[in-house]
KOLMAR-930859 format. One record per residue (C-alpha): residue number from 0; x, y, z; residue in one letter. Coordinates in nm, 2 decimals, always signed. Each point is the difference from the previous one (the first is absolute). Layout:
N
+-----+--------+--------+--------+--------+
! num !     c1 !     c2 !     c3 ! residu !
+-----+--------+--------+--------+--------+
! NUM !      X !      Y !      Z !      A !
...
+-----+--------+--------+--------+--------+
This chain:
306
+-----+--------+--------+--------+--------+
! num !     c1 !     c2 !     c3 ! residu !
+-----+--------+--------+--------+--------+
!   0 !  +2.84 !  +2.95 !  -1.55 !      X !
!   1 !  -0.35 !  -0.10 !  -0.07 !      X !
!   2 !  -0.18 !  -0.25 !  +0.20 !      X !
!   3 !  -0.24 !  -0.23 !  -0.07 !      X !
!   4 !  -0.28 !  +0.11 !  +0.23 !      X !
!   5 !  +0.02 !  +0.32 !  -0.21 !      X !
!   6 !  -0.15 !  -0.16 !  -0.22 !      X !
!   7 !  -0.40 !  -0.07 !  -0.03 !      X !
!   8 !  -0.01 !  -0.29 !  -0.22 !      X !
!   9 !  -0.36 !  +0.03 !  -0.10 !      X !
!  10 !  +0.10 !  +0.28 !  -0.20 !      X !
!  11 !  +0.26 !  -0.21 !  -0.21 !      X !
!  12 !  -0.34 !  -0.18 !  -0.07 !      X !
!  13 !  -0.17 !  +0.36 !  -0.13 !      X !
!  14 !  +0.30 !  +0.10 !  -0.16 !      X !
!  15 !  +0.00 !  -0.32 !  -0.25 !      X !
!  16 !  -0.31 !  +0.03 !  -0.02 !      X !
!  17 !  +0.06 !  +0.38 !  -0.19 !      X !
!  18 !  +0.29 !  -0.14 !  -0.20 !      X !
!  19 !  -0.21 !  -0.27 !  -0.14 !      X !
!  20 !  -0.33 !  +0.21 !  -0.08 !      X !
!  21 !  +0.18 !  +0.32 !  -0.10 !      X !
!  22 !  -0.24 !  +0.23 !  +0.22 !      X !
!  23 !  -0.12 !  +0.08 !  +0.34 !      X !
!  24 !  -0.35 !  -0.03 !  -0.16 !      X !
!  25 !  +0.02 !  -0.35 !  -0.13 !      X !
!  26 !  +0.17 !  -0.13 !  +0.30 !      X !
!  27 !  -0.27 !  +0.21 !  +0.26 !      X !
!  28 !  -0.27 !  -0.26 !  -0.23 !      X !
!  29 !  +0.21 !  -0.31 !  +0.00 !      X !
!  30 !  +0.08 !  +0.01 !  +0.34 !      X !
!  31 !  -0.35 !  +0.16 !  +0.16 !      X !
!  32 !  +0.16 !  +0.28 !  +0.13 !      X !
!  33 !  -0.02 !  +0.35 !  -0.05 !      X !
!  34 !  +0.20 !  +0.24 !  -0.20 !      X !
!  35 !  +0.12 !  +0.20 !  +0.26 !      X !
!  36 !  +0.09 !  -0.34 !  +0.17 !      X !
!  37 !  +0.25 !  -0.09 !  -0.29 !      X !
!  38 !  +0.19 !  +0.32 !  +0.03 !      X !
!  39 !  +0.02 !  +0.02 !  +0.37 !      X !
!  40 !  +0.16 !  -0.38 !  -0.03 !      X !
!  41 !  +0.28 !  +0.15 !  -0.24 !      X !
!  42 !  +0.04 !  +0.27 !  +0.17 !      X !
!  43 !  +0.07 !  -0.18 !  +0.33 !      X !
!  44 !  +0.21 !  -0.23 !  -0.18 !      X !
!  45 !  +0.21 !  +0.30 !  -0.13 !      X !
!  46 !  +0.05 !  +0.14 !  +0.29 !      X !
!  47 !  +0.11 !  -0.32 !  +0.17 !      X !
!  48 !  +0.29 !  -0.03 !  -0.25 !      X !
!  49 !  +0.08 !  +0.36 !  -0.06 !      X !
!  50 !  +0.00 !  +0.00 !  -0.31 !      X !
!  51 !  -0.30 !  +0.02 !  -0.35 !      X !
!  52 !  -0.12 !  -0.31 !  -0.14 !      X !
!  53 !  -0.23 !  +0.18 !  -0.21 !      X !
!  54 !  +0.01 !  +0.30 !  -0.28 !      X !
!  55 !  -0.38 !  +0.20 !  +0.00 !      X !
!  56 !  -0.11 !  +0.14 !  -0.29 !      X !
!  57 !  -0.33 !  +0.06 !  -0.20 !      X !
!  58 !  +0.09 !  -0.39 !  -0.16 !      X !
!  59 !  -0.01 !  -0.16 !  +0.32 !      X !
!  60 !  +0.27 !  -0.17 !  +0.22 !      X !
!  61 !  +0.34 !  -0.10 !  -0.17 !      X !
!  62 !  +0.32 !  -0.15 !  +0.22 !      X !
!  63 !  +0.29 !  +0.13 !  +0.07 !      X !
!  64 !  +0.30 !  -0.16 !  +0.00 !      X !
!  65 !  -0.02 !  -0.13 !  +0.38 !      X !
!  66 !  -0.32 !  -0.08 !  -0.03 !      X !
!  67 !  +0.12 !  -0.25 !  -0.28 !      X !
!  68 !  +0.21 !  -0.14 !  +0.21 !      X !
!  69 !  -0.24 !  -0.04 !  +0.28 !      X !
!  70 !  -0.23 !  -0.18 !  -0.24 !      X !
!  71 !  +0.26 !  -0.25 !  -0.03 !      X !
!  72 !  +0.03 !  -0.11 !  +0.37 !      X !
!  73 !  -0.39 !  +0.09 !  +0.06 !      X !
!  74 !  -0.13 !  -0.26 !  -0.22 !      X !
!  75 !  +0.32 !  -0.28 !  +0.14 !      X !
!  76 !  -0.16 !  +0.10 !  +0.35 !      X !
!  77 !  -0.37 !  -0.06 !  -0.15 !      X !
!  78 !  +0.12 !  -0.33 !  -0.13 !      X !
!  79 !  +0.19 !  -0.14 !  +0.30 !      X !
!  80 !  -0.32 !  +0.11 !  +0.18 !      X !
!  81 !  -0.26 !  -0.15 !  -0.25 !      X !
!  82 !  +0.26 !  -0.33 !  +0.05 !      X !
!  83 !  -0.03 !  +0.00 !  +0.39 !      X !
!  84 !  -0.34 !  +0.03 !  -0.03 !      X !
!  85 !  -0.07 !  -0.36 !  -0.22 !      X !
!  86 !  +0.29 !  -0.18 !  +0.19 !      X !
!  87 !  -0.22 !  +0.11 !  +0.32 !      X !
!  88 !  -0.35 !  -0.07 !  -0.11 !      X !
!  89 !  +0.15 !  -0.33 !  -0.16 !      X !
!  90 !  +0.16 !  -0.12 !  +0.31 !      X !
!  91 !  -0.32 !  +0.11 !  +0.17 !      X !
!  92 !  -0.22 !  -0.19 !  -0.23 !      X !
!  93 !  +0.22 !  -0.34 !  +0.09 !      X !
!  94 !  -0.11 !  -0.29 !  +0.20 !      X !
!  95 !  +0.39 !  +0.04 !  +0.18 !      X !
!  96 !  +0.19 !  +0.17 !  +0.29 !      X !
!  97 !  -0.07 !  +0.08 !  +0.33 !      X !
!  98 !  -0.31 !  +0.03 !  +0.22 !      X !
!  99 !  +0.09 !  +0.07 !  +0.41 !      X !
! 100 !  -0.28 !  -0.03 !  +0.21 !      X !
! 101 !  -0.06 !  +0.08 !  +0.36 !      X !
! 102 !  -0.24 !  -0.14 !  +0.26 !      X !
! 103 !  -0.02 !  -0.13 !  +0.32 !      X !
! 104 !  +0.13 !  -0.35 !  +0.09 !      X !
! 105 !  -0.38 !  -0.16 !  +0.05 !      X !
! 106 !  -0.06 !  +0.10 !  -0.36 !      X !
! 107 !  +0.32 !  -0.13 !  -0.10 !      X !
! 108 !  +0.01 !  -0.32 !  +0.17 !      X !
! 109 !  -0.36 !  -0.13 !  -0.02 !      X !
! 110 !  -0.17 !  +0.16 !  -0.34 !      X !
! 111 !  +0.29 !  +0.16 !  -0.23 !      X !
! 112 !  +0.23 !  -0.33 !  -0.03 !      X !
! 113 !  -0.22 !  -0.22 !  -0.22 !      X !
! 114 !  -0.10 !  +0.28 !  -0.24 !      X !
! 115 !  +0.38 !  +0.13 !  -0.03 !      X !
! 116 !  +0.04 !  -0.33 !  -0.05 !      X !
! 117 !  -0.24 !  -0.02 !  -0.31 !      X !
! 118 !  +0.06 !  +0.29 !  -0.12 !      X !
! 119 !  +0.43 !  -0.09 !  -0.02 !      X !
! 120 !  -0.09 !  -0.30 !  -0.21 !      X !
! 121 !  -0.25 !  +0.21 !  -0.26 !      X !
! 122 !  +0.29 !  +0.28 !  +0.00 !      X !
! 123 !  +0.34 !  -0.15 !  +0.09 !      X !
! 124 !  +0.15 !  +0.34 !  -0.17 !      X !
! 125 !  -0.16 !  +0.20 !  +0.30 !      X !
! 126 !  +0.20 !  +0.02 !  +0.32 !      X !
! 127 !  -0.19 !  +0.04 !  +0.31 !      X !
! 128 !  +0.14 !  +0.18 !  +0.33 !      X !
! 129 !  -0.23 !  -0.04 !  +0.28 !      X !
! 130 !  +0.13 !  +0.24 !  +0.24 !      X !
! 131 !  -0.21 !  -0.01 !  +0.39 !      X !
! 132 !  -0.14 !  +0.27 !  +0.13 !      X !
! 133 !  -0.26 !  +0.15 !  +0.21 !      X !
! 134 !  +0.01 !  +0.34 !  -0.06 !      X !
! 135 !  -0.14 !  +0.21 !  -0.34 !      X !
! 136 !  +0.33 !  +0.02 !  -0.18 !      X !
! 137 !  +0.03 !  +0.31 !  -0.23 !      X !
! 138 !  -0.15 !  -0.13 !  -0.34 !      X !
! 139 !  +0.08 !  +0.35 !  -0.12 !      X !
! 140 !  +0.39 !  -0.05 !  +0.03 !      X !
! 141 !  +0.02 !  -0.33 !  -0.18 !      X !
! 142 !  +0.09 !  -0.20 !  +0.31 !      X !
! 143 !  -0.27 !  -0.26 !  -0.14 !      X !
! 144 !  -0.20 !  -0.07 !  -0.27 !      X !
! 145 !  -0.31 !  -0.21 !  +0.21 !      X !
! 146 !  -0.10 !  +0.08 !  +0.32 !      X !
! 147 !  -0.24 !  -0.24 !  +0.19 !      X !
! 148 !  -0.15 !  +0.13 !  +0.30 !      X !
! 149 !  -0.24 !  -0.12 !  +0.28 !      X !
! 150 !  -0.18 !  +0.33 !  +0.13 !      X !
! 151 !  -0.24 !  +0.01 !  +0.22 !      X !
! 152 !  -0.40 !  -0.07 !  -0.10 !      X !
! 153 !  -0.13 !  +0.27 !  -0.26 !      X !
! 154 !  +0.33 !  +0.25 !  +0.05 !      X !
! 155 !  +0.11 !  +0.11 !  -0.32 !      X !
! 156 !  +0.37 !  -0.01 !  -0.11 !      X !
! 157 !  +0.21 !  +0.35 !  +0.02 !      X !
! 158 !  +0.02 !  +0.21 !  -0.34 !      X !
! 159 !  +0.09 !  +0.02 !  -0.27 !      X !
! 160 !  +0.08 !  -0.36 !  +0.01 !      X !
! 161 !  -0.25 !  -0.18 !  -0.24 !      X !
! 162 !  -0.12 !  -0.34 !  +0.13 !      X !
! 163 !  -0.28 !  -0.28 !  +0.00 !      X !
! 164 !  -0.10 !  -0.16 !  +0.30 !      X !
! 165 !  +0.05 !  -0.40 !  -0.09 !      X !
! 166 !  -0.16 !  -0.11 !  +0.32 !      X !
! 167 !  -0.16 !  -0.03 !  +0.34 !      X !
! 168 !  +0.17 !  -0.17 !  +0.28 !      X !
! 169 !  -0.21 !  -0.15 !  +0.26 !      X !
! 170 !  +0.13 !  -0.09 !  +0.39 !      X !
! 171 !  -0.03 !  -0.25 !  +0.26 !      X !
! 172 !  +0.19 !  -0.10 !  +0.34 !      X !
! 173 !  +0.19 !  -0.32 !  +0.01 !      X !
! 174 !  +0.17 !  -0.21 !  +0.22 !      X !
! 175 !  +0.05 !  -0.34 !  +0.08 !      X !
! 176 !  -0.23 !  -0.28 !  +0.11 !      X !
! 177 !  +0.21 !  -0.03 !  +0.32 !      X !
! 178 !  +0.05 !  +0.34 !  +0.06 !      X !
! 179 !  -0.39 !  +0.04 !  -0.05 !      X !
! 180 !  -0.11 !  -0.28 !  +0.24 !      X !
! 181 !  +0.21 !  +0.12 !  +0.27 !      X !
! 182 !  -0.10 !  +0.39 !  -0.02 !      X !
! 183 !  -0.37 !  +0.03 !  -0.10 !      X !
! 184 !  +0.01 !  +0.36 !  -0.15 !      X !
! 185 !  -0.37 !  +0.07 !  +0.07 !      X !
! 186 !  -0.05 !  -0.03 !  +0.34 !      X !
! 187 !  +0.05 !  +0.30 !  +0.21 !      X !
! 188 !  +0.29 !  -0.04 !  +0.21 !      X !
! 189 !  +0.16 !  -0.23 !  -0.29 !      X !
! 190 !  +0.40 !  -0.03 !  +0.05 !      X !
! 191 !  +0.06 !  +0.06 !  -0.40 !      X !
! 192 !  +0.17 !  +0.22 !  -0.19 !      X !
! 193 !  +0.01 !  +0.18 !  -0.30 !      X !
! 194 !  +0.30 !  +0.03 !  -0.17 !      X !
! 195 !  +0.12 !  +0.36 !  -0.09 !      X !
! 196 !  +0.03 !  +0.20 !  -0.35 !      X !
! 197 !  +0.28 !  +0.23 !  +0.12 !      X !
! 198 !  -0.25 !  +0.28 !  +0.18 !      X !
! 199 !  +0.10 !  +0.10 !  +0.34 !      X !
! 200 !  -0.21 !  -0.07 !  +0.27 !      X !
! 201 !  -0.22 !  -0.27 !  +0.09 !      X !
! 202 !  -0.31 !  +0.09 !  -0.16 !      X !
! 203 !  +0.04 !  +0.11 !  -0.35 !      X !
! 204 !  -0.32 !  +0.14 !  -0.19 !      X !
! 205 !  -0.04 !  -0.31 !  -0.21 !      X !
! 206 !  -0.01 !  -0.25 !  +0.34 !      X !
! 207 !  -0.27 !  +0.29 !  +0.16 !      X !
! 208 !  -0.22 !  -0.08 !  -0.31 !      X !
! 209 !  +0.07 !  -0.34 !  -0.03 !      X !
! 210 !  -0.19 !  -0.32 !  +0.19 !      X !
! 211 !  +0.28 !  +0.00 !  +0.24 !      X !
! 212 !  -0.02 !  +0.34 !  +0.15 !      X !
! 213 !  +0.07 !  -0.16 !  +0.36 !      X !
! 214 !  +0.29 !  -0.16 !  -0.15 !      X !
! 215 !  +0.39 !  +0.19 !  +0.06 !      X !
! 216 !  +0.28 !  -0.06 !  -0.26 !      X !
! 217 !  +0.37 !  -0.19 !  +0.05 !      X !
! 218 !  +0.23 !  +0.13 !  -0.18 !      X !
! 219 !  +0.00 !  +0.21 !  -0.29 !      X !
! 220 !  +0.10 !  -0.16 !  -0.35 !      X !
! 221 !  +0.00 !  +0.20 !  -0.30 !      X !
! 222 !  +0.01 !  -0.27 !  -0.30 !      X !
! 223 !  -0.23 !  -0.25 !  -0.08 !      X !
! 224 !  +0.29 !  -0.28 !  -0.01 !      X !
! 225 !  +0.06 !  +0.03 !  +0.35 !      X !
! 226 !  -0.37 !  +0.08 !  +0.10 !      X !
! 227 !  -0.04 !  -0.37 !  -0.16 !      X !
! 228 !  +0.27 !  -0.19 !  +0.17 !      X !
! 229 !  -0.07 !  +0.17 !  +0.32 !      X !
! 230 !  -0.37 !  -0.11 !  +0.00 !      X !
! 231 !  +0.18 !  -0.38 !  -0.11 !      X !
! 232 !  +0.27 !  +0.02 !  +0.30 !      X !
! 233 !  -0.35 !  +0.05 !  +0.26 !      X !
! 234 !  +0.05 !  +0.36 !  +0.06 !      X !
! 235 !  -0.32 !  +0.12 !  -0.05 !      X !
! 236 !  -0.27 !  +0.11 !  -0.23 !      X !
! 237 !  +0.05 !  +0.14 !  -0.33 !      X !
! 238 !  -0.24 !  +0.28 !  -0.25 !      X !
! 239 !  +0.15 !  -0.16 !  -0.32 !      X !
! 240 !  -0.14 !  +0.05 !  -0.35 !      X !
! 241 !  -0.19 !  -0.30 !  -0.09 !      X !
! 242 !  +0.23 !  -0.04 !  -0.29 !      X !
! 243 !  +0.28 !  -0.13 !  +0.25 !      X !
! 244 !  -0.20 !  -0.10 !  +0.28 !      X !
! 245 !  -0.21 !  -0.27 !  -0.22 !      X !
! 246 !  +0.29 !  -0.14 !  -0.17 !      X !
! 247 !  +0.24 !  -0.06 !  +0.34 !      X !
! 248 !  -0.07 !  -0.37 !  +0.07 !      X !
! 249 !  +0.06 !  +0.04 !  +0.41 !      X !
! 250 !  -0.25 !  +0.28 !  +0.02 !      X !
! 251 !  -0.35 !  +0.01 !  +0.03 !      X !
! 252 !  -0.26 !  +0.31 !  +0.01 !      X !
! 253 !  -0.14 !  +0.07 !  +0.32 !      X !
! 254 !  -0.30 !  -0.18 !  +0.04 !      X !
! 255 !  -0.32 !  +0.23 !  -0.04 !      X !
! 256 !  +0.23 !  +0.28 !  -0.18 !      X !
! 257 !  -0.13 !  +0.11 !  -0.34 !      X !
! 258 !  +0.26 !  +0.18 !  -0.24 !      X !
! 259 !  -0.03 !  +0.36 !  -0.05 !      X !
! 260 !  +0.06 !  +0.22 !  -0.31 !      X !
! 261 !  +0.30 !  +0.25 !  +0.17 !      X !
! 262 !  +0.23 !  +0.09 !  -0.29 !      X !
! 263 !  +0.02 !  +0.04 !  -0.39 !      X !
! 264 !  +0.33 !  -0.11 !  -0.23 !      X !
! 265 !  +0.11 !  +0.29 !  -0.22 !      X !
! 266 !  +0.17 !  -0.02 !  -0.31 !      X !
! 267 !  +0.20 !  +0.35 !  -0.05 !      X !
! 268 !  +0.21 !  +0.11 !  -0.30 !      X !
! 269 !  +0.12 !  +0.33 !  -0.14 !      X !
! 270 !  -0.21 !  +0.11 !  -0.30 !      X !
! 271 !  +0.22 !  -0.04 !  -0.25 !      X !
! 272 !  +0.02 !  -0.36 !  +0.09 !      X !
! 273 !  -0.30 !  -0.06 !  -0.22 !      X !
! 274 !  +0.21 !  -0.02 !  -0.32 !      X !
! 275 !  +0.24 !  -0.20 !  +0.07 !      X !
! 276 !  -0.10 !  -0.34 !  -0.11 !      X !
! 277 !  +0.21 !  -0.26 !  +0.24 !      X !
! 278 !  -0.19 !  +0.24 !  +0.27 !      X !
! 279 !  -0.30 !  -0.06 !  -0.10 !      X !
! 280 !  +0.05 !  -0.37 !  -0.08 !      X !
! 281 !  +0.06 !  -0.02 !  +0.36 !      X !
! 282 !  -0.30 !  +0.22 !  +0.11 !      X !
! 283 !  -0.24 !  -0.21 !  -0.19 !      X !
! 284 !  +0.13 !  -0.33 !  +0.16 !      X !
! 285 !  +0.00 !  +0.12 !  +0.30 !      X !
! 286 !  -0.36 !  +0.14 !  -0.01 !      X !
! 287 !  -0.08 !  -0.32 !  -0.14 !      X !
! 288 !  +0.21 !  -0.20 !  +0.31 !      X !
! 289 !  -0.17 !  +0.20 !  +0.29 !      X !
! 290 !  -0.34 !  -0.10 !  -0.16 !      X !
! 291 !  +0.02 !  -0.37 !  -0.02 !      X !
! 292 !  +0.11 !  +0.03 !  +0.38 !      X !
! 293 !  -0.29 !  +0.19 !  +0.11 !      X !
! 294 !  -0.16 !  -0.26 !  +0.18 !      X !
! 295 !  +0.35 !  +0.00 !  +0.21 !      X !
! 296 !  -0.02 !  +0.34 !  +0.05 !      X !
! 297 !  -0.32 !  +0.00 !  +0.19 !      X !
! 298 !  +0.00 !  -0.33 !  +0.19 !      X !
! 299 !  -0.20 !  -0.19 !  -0.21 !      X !
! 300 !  +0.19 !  -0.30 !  -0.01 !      X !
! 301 !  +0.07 !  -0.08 !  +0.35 !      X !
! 302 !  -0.07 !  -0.38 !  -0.04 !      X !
! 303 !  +0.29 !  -0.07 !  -0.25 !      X !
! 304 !  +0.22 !  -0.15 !  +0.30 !      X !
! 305 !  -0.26 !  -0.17 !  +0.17 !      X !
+-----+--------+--------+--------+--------+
């Protein structure tokens, strides 16, 4: 019984090809190929059915009976193909469907929202799945369409993912006036803490090259949503991005702290993203969203809840 991996179907493509032009000549020059090419094609495609297609003589190529036959189903297979291929690139070309996104709950929660937002009212026929995540899902595999990652300062994303970085994100440490007036964080032998990002130990890298090097951690909290309503409940000190620490009503920056530039926001697709046009509706928006909040992004605007 034949099977269908017998079969290479780019040589169905070659073997129309000769039917239509009448010689392995014509077709070598309509198809850029060579001679030699044309005739190893039929041959393979002979000897993948076991049987002639073809009849050589000095006039050239003439079918046999089977190879009438396949001619038939050929040219239905190069149609349903040919049909596939419009239904696709029209689907593709539609402001409609399904985009699923992934990125991380600060991102989510504090810059994504008002642009999804927009962008669901400009294209109500576009569904959007916002799916949280810290880790690089596999683009490749088509778990997502958009990946928006923070990475650290000047660390390029992995390949072959293609991406544009959208933004900077700048840091500061928070906590509350209270907390603040009862534990003065400069002094030497201060009694405050820094709240923990999840690192073991006391004294992660970032606190050893941080203003508060004498300073120990408490606890170890690896979201920004509980980072923020520990800093609220008292608990200690928080490194927040100044996108969530400036726009948290009960927090204030530590006085004498300036924000520093520590991470970059990715935007990460597969390539062949780039021509589907509800995906790049989305990509231009979001550029365009990231960039009217740059002044967020970097602490700039500190004094819009004084």
């Amino acid at each position: 019984m034949l099977q269908k991996s017998n079969i290479n179907w780019q040589d169905l493509h070659y073997f129309l090809a000769m039917v239509r032009s009448g010689s392995a000549r014509a077709t070598a020059q309509q198809l850029g190929s060579s001679h030699s090419t044309i005739t190893r094609r039929i041959d393979q495609l002979e000897s993948s059915l076991g049987t002639k297609l073809f009849l050589r003589d000095v006039s050239g190529f003439k079918l046999t009976g089977q190879g009438e036959t396949l001619v038939h189903f050929a040219e239905q297979a190069e149609s349903a193909i040919g049909t596939a291929y419009n239904l696709i690139q029209g689907l593709d070309a539609q402001l409609s469907g399904a985009i699923r996104v992934t990125t991380s709950d600060a991102i989510a929660n504090h810059l994504l929202m008002p642009m999804i937002t927009s962008f669901s009212q400009t294209y109500p026929d576009i569904d959007i799945e916002v799916v949280l995540s810290s880790q690089v899902m596999d683009l490749n595999e088509r778990e997502v369409d958009i990946a928006l990652r923070i990475l650290p300062n000047n660390v390029m994303p992995p390949e072959p993912l293609i991406g544009r970085m959208v933004g900077k994100i700048a840091t500061c440490y928070y906590a509350t006036p209270a907390y603040l007036a009862k534990h003065d964080p400069w002094i030497e032998q201060s009694s405050a803490k820094l709240i923990g990002w999840g690192e073991l130990g006391h004294y992660p890298d970032w606190i050893k090259t941080s203003p508060f090097a004498h300073l120990g951690t408490i606890c170890r909290l690896n979201h920004s949503a509980m980072q923020v309503e520990a800093a609220k409940a008292g608990l200690g000190i928080a490194r927040l991005p100044c996108f969530i620490g400036d726009k948290t009503t009960e927090l204030i920056r530590v006085p004498n702290c300036k924000p520093d530039i520590a991470f970059d926001i990715w935007m990460l697709s597969h390539h062949d993203s780039r021509e589907v046009a509800r995906i790049r509706a989305f990509k231009t928006q979001l550029v365009d969203s990231f960039a009217a909040q740059n002044k967020l992004l970097l602490g700039q605007v500190e004094s819009m809840k004084r």
